[in-house]
SERO-4910 file (N, C-alpha, C, O; in steps of 0.05 Angstrom, whole numbers):
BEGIN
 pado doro    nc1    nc2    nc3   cac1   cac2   cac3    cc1    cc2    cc3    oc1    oc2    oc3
  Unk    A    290     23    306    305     -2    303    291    -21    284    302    -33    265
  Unk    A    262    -24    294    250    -44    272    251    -34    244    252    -51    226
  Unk    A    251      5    231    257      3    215    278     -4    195    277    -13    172
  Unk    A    297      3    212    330     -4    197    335    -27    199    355    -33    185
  Unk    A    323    -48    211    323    -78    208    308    -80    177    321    -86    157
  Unk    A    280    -76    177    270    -78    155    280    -72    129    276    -86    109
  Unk    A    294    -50    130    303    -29    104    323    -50     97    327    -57     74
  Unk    A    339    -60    122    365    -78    110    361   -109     99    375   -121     83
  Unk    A    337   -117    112    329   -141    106    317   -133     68    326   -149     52
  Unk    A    305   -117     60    294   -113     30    310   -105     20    305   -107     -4
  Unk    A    337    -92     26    364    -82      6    373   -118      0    374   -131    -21
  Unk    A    378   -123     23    397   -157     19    375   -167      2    385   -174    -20
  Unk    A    345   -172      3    332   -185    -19    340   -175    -49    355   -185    -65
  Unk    A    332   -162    -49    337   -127    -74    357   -134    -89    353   -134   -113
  Unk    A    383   -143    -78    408   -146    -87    410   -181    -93    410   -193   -115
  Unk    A    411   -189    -69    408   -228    -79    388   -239    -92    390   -262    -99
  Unk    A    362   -224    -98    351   -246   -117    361   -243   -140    363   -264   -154
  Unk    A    370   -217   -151    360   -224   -173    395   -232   -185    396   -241   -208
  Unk    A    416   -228   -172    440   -252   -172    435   -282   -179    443   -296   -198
  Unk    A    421   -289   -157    408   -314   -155    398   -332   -184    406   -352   -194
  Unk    A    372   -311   -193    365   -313   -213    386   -313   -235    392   -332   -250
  Unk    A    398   -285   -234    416   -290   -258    434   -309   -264    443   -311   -287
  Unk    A    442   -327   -242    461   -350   -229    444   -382   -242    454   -403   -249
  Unk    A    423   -374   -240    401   -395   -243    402   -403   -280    404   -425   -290
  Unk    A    401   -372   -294    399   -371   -320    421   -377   -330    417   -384   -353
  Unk    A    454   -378   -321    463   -388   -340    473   -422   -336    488   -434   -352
  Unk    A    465   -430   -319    458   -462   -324    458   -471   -352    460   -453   -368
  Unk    A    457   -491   -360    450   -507   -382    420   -508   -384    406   -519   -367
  Unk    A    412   -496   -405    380   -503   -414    374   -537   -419    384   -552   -435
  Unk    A    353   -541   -399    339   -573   -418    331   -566   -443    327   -542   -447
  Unk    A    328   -585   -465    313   -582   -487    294   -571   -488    285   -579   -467
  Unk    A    278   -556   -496    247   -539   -492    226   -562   -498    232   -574   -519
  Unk    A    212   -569   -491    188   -587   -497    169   -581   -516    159   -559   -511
  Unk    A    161   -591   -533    149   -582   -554    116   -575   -548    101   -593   -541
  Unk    A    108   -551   -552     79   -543   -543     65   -553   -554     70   -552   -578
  Unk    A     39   -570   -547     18   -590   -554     -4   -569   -582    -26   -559   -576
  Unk    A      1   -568   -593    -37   -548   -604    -63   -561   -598    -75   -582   -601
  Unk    A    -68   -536   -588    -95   -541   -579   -119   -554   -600   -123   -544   -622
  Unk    A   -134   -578   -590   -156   -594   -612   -168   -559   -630   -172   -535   -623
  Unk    A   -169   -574   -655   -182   -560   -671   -208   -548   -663   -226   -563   -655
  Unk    A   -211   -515   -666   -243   -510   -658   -241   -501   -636   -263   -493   -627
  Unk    A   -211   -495   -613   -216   -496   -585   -195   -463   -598   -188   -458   -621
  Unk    A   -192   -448   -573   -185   -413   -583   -146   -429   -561   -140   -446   -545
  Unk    A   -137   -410   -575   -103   -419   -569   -103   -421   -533    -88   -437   -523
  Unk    A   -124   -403   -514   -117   -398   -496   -134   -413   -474   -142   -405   -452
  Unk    A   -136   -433   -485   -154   -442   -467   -132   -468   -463   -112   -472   -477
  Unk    A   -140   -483   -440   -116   -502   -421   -132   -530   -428   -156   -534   -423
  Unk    A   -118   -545   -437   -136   -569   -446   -103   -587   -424    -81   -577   -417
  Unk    A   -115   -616   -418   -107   -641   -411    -69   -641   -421    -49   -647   -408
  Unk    A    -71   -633   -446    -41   -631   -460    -22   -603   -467     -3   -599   -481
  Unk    A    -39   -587   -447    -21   -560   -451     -5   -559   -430    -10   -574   -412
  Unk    A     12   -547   -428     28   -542   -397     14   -528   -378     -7   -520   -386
  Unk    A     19   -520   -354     -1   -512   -338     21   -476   -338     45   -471   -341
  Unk    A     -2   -460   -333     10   -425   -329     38   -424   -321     46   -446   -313
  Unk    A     56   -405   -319     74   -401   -296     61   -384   -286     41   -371   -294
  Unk    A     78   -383   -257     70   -354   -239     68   -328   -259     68   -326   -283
  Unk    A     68   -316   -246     68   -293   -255     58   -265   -238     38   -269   -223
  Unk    A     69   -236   -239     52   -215   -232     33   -205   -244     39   -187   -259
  Unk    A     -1   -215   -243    -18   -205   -254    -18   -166   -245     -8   -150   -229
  Unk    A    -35   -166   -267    -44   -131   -249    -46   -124   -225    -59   -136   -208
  Unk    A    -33   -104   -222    -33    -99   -193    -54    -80   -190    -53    -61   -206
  Unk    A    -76    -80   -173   -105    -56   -164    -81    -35   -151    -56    -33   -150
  Unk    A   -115    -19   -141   -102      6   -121    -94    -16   -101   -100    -40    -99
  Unk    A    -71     10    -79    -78     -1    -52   -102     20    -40   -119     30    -55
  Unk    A   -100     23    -11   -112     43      6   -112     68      6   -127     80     21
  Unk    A    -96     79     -8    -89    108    -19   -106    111    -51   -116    133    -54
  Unk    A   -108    101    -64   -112     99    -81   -100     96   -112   -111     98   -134
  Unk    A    -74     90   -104    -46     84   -122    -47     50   -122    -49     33   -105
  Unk    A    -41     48   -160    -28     21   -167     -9     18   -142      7     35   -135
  Unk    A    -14     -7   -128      6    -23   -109     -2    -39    -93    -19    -50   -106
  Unk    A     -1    -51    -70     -6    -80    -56    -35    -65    -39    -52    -50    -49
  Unk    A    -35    -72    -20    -56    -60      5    -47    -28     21    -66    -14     25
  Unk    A    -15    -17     30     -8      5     24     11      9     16     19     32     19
  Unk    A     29    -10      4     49     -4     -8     45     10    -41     29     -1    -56
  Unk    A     59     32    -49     51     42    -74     65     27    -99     64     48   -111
  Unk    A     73     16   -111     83     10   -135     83     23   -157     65     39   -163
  Unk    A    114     14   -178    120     37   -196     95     37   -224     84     52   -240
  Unk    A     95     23   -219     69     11   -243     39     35   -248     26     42   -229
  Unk    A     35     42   -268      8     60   -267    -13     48   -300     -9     40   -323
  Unk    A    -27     52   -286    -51     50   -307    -45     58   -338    -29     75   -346
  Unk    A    -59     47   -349    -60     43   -382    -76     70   -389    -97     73   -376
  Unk    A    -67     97   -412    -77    109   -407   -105    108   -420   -111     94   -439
  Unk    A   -126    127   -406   -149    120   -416   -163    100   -396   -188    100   -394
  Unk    A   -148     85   -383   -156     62   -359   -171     92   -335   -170    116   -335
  Unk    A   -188     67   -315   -195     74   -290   -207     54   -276   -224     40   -288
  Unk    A   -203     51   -251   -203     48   -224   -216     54   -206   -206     70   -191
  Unk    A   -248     43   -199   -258     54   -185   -268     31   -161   -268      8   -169
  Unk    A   -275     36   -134   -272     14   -114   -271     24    -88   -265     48    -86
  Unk    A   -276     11    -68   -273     19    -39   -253      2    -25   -243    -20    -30
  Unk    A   -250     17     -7   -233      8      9   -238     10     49   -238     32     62
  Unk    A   -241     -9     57   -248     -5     91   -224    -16    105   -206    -28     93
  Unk    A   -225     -9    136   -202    -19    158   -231    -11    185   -248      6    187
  Unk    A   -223    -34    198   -234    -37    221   -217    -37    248   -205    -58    254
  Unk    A   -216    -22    259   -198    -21    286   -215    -16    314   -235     -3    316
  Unk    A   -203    -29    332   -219    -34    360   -183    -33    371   -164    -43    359
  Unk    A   -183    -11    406   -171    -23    419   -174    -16    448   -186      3    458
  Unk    A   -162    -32    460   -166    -29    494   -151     -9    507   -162     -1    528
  Unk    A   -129      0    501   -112     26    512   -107     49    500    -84     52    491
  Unk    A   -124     69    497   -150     70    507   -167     59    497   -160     55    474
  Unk    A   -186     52    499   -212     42    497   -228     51    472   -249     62    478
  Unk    A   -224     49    450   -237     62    427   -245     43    405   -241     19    406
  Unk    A   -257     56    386   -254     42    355   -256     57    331   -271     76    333
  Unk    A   -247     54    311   -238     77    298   -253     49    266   -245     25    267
  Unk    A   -272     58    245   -280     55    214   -263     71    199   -255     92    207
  Unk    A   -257     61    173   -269     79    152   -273     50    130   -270     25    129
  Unk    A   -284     82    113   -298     67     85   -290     87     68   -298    110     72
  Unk    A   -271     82     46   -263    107     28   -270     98      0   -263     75     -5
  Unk    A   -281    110    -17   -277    118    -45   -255    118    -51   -242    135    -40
  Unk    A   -243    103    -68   -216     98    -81   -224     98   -118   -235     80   -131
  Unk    A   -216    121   -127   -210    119   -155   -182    126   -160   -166    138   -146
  Unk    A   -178    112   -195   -140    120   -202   -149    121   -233   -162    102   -244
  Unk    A   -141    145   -246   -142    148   -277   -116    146   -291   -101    165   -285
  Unk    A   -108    133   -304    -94    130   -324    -83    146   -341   -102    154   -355
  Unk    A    -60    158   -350    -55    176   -363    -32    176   -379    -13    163   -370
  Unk    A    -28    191   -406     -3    188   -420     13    184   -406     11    179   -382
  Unk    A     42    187   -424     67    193   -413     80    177   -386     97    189   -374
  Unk    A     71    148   -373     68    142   -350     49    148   -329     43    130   -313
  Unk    A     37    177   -328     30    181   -305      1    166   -299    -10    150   -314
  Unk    A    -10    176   -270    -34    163   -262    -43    186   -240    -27    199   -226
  Unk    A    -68    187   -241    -85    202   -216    -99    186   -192   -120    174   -197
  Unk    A    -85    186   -162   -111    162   -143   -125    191   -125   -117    214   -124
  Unk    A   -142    181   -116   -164    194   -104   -178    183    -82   -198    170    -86
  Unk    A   -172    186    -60   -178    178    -42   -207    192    -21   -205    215    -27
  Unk    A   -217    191    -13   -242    196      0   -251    189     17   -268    171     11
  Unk    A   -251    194     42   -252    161     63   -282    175     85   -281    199     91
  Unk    A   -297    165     90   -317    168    116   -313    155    134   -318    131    132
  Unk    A   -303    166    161   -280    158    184   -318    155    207   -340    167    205
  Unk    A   -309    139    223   -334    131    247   -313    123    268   -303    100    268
  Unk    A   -306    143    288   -296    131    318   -315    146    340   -337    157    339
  Unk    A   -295    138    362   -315    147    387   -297    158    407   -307    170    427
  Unk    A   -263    155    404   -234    170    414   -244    192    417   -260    200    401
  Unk    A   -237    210    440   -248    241    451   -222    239    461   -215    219    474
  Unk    A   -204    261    455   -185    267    470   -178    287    482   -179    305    466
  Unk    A   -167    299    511   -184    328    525   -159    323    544   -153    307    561
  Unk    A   -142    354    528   -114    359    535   -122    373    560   -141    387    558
  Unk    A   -109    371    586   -113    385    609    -74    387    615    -55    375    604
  Unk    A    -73    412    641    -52    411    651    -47    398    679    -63    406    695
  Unk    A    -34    385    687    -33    368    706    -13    383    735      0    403    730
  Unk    A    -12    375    757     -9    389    776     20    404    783     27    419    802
  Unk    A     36    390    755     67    403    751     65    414    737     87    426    733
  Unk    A     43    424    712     44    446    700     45    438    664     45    451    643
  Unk    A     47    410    674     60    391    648     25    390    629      4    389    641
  Unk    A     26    391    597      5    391    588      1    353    584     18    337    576
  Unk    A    -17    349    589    -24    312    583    -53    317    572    -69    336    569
  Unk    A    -50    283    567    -76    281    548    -97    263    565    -90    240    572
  Unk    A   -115    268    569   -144    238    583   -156    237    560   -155    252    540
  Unk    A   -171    214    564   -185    212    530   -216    188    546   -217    169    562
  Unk    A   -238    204    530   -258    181    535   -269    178    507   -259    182    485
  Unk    A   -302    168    518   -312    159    487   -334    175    475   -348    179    495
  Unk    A   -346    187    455   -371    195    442   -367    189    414   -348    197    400
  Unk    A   -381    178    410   -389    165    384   -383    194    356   -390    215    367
  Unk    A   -377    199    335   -380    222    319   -377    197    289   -372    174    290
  Unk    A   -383    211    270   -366    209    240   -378    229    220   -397    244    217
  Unk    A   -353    220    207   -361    239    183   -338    247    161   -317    244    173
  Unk    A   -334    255    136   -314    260    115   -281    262    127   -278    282    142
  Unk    A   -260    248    124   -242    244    133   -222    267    114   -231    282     96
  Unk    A   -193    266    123   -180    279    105   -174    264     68   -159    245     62
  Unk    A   -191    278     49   -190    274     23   -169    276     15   -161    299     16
  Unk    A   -150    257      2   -129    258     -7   -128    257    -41   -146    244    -52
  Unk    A   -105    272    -59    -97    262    -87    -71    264    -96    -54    282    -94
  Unk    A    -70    245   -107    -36    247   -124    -31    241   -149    -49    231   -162
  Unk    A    -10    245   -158     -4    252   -180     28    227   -177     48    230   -163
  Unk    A     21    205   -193     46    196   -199     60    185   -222     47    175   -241
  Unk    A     79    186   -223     92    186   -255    113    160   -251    127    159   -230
  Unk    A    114    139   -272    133    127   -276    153    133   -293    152    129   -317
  Unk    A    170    141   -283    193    157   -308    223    130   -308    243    133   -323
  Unk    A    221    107   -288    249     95   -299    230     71   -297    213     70   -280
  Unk    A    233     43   -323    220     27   -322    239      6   -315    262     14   -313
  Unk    A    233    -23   -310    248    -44   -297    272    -52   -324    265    -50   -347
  Unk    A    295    -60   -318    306    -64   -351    323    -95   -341    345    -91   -331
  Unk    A    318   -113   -343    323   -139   -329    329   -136   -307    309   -128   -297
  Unk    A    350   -137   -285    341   -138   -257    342   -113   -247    334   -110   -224
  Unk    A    348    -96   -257    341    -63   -244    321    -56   -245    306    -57   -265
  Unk    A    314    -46   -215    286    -43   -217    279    -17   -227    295     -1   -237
  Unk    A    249    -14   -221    234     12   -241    236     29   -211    248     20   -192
  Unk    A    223     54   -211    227     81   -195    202     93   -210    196     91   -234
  Unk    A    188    106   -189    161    124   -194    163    152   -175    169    150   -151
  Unk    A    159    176   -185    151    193   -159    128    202   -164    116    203   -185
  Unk    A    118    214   -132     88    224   -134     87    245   -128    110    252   -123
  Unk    A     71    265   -125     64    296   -118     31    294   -106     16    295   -125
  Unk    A     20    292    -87     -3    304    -84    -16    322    -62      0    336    -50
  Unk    A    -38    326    -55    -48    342    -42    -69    340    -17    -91    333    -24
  Unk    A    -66    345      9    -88    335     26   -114    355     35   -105    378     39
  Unk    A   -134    355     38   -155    367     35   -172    364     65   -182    343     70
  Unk    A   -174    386     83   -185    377    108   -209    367    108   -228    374     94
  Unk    A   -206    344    129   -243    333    138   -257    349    154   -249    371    160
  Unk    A   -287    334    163   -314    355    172   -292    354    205   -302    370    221
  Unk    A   -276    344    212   -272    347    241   -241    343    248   -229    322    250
  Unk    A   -230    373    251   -200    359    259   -202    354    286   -187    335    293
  Unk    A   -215    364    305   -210    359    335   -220    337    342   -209    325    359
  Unk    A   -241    329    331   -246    293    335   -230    277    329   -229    255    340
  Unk    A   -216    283    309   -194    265    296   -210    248    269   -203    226    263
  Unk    A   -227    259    258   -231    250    235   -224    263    210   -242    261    193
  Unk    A   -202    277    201   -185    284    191   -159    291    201   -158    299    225
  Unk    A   -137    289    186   -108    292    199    -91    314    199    -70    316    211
  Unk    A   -107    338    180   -100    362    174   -126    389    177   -147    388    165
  Unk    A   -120    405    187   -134    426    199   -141    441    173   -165    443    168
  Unk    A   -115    455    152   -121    474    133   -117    453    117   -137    443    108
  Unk    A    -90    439    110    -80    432     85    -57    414     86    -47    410    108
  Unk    A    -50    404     69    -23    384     68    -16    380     45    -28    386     25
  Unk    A     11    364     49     20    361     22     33    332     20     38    327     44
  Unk    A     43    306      3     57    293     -3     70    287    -27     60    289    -49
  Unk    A    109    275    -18    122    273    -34    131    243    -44    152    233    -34
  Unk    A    122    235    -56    127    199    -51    155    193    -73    157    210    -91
  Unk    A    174    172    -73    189    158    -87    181    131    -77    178    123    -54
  Unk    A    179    117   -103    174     81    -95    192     67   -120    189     76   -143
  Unk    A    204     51   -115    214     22   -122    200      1   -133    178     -3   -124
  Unk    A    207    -13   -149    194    -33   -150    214    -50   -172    226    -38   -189
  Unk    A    215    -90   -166    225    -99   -178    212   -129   -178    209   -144   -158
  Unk    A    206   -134   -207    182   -156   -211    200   -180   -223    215   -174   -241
  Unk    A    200   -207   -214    217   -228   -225    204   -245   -235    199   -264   -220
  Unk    A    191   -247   -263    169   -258   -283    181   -282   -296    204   -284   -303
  Unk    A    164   -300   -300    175   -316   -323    194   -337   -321    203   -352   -339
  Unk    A    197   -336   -302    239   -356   -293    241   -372   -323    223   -368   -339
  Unk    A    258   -387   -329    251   -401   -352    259   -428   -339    252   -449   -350
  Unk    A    271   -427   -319    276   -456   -312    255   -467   -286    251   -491   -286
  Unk    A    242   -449   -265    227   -446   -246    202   -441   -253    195   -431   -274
  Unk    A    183   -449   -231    155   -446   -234    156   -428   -204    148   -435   -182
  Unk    A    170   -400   -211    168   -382   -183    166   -354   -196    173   -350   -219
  Unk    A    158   -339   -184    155   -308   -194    152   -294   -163    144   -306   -143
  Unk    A    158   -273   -165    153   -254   -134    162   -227   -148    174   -223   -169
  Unk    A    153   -208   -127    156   -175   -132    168   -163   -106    158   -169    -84
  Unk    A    184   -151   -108    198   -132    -86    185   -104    -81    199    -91    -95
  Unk    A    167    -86    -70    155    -64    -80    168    -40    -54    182    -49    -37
  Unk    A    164    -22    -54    179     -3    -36    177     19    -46    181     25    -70
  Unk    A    168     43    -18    164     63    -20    174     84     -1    179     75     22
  Unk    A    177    107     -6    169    127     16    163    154     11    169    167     -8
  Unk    A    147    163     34    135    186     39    142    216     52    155    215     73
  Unk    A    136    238     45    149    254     67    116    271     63    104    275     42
  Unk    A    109    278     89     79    283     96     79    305    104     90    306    126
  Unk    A     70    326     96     70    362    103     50    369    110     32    371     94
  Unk    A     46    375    144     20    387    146     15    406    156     23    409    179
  Unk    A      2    425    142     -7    460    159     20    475    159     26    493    174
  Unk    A     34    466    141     59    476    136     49    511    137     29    520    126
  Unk    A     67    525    151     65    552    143     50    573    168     51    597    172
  Unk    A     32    546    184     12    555    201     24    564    235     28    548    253
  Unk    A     28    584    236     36    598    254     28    574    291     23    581    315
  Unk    A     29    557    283      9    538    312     27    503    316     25    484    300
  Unk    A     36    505    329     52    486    344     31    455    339     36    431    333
  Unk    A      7    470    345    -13    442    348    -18    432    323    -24    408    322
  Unk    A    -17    447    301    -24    438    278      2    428    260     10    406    253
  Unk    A     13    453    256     42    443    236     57    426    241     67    428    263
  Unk    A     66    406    229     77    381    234     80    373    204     66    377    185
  Unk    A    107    356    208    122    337    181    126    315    189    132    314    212
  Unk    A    124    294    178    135    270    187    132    245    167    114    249    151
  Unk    A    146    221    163    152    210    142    136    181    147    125    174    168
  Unk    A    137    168    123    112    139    118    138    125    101    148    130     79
  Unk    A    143    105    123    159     76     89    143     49     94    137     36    115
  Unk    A    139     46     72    130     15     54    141      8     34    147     19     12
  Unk    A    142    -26     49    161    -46     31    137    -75     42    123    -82     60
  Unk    A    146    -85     14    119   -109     14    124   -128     -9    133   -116    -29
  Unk    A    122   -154    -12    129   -175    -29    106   -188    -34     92   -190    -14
  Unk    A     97   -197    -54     76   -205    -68     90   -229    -79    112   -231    -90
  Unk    A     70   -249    -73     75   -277    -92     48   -288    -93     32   -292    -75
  Unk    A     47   -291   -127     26   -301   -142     21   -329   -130     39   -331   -113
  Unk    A      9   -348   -131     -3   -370   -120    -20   -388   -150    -34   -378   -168
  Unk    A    -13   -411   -145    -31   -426   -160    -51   -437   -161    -55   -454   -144
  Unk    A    -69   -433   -178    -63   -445   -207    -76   -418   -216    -92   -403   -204
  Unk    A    -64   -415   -239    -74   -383   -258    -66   -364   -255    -69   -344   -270
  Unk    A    -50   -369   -222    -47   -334   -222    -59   -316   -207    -48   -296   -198
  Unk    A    -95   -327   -204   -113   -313   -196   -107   -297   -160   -113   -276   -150
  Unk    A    -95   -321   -152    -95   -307   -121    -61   -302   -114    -43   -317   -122
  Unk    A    -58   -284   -101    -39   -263    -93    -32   -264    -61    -49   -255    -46
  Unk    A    -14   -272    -53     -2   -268    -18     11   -245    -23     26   -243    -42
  Unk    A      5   -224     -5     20   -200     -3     32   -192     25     19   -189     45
  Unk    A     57   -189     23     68   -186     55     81   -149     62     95   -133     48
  Unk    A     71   -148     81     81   -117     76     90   -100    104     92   -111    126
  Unk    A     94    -79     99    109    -65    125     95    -37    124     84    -32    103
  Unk    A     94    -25    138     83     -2    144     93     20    169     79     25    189
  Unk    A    111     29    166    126     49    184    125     82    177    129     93    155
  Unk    A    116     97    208    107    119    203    127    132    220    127    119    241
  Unk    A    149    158    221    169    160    222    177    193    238    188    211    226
  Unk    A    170    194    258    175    234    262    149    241    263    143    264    255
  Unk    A    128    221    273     98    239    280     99    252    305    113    246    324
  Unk    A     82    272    304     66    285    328     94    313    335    117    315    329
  Unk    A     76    328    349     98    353    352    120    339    370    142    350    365
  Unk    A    124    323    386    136    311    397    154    292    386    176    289    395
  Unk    A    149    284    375    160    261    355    157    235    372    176    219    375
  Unk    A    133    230    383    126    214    404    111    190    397    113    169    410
  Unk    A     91    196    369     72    171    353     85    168    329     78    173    306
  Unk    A    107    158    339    113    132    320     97    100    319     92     84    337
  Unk    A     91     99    293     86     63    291     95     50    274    102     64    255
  Unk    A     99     17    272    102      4    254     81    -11    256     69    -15    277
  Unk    A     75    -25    226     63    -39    227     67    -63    203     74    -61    179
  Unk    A     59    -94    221     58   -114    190     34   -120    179     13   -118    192
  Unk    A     33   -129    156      8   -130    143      7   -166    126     29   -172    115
  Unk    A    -13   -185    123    -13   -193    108    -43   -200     94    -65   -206    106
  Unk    A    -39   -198     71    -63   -196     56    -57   -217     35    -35   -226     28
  Unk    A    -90   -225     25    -94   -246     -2   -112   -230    -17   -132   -217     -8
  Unk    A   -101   -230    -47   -122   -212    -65   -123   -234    -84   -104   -248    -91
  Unk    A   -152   -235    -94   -164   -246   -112   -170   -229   -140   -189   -213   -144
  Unk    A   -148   -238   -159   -143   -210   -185   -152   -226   -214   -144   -248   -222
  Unk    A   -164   -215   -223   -176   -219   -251   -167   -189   -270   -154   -169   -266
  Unk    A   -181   -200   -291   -164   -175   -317   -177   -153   -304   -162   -135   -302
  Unk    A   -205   -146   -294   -220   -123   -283   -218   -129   -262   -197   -121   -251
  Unk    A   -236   -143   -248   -240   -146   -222   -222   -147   -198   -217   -171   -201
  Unk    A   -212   -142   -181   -199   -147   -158   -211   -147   -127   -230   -132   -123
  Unk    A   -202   -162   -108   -210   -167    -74   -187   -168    -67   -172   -181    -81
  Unk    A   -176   -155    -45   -158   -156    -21   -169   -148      5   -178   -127     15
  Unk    A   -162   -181     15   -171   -173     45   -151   -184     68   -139   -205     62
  Unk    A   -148   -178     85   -122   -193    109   -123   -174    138   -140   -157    143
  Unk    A   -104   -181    150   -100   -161    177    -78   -139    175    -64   -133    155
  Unk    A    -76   -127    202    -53   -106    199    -41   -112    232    -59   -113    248
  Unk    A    -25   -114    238    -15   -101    265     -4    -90    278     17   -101    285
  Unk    A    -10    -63    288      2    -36    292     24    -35    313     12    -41    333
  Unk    A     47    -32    318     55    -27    357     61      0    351     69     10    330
  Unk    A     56      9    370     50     38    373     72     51    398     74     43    421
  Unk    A     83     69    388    108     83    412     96    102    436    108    107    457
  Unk    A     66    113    426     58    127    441     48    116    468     26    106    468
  Unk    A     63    116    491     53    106    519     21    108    517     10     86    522
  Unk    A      9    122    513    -21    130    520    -35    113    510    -56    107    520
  Unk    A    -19     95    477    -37     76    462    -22     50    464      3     51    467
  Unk    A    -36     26    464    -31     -5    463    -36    -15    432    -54     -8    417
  Unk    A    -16    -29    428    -13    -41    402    -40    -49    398    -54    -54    418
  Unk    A    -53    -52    368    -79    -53    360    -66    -76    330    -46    -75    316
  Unk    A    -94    -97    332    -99   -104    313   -127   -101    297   -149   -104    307
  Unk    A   -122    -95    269   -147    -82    247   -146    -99    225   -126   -112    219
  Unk    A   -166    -99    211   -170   -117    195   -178   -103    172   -197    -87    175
  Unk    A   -168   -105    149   -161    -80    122   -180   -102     91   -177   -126     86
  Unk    A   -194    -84     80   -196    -90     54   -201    -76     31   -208    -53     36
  Unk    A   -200    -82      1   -208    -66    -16   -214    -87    -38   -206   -110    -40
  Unk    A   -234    -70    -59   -244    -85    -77   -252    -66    -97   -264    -46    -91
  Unk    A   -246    -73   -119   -243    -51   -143   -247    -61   -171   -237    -83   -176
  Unk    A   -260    -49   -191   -262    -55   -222   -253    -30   -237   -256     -6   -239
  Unk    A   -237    -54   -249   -222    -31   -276   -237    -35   -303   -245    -57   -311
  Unk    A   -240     -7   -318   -255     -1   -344   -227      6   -360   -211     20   -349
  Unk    A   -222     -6   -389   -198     -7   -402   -212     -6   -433   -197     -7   -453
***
């Protein structure tokens, strides 16, 4: 339910802003104001007392948590300059009371740049929980789960993809990206510090639609949206392992003043047909502030999970990443 609320709430954005906008543009233009030049000796781009001040705007967008151009996990259609790269970490901190656990990581996040549209992310993560979970059969015969604590960590499931921007934004239609990549098992599937036993696969399509520049407004915002279809152990003769199940993200970004530099990012996170059961479903909201420069980037904010699985209680985690691009 919360997802088809969501999906409908970002179609109705999707569709009315950029009406709105276009509604906006054919107004009557004021006169343009005549641009001041900068004192002699000073470089065009620098902001003196008599220049106008920036508009909004979408600066560069970093990785997210996957390691793909886009918000914190939303992917965006946008990829690196080729010859560009992306290198940076990324952590999430989670603690919760039902059951009783806490779950790190810390991942290596790189993304390479490449002709033709495309881009490479790379993900790498070193997972630290203490969740033990120890399937028994219960006195009707029924299999259930008890779960206590021991501390473990170690190499999580390594992820890479491959994504291509093949339709770009052409005034209010937005752009379209798909991805192809590959999942690589961690040091521990039965601890749960990896998510795949042999192998996996993902299929991503993402959205994206950026509203720059207004000429009459000092507003800019991004619509971004994705989804996933997640293949794991496909092929593997074992109930416990083989499993498919789907990931959507949708998330809005608005630049902030003055310069540009800082970023509100609002986002959604829905995971869709997990577990052999189809029993761990979650959603989750996210909001994050990134601090973006031409290289440099910071994003940091919260997440908050509700969780369908009886066994677990909604959790709140606290997500960041920080990254430098070489161009």
């Amino acid at each position: 339910m919360r997802v088809g609320v969501f999906l409908f709430i970002l179609c109705c954005l999707a569709v009315v802003a950029p009406a709105l906008v276009a509604a906006q543009q054919d107004q009557q233009a004021p006169p343009p104001a005549a641009t001041p030049t900068p004192p002699q000796g000073l470089p065009e781009d620098v902001v003196t007392p008599n220049t106008p001040k920036p508009k909004p705007k979408i600066n560069n967008l970093p990785f997210n948590m996957y390691g793909l151009t886009g918000l914190m996990v939303t992917t965006a259609t946008r990829t690196l300059k080729p010859g560009s790269f992306e290198v940076g970490l990324g952590g999430s901190w989670e603690d919760s009371l039902q059951p009783a656990y806490y779950r790190r990581e810390l991942a290596f996040l790189g993304t390479v740049g490449m002709p033709a549209g495309f881009e490479f992310g790379l993900r790498v993560p070193y997972v630290m929980t203490d969740l033990v979970t120890i399937p028994r059969f219960n006195a009707l015969g029924t299999l259930v789960n008890t779960y206590g604590r021991s501390a473990t960590a170690g190499v999580g499931s390594v992820e890479g993809m491959f994504k291509w921007g093949f339709v770009e934004q052409k005034q209010f239609l937005p752009a379209f990206a798909v991805g192809l990549g590959g999942i690589a098992p961690g040091t521990s599937y039965s601890r749960q510090l990896g998510y795949v036993k042999y192998y996996g696969a993902k299929v991503l399509l993402a959205m994206g639609l950026e509203v720059n520049d207004l000429p009459y407004t000092d507003y800019a915002f991004a619509i971004l949206a994705d989804g996933e279809l997640v293949l794991r152990d496909m092929g593997v003769d074992n109930r416990n392992y083989e499993e498919k199940h789907g990931m959507v993200h949708g998330g809005m970004v608005f630049p902030l003043m003055p310069r540009n530099f800082l970023q509100l990012n609002l986002e959604y996170e829905g995971v869709l047909m997990l577990g052999t059961n189809n029993n761990q479903d979650t959603n989750a909201i996210l909001g994050t502030l990134r601090f973006v420069l031409d290289h440099f980037s910071g994003t940091a904010g919260a997440k908050y999970t509700f969780k369908s699985d009886p066994d677990f209680g909604d959790t709140l985690s606290w997500v960041a990443t920080a990254s430098y691009t070489y161009f």
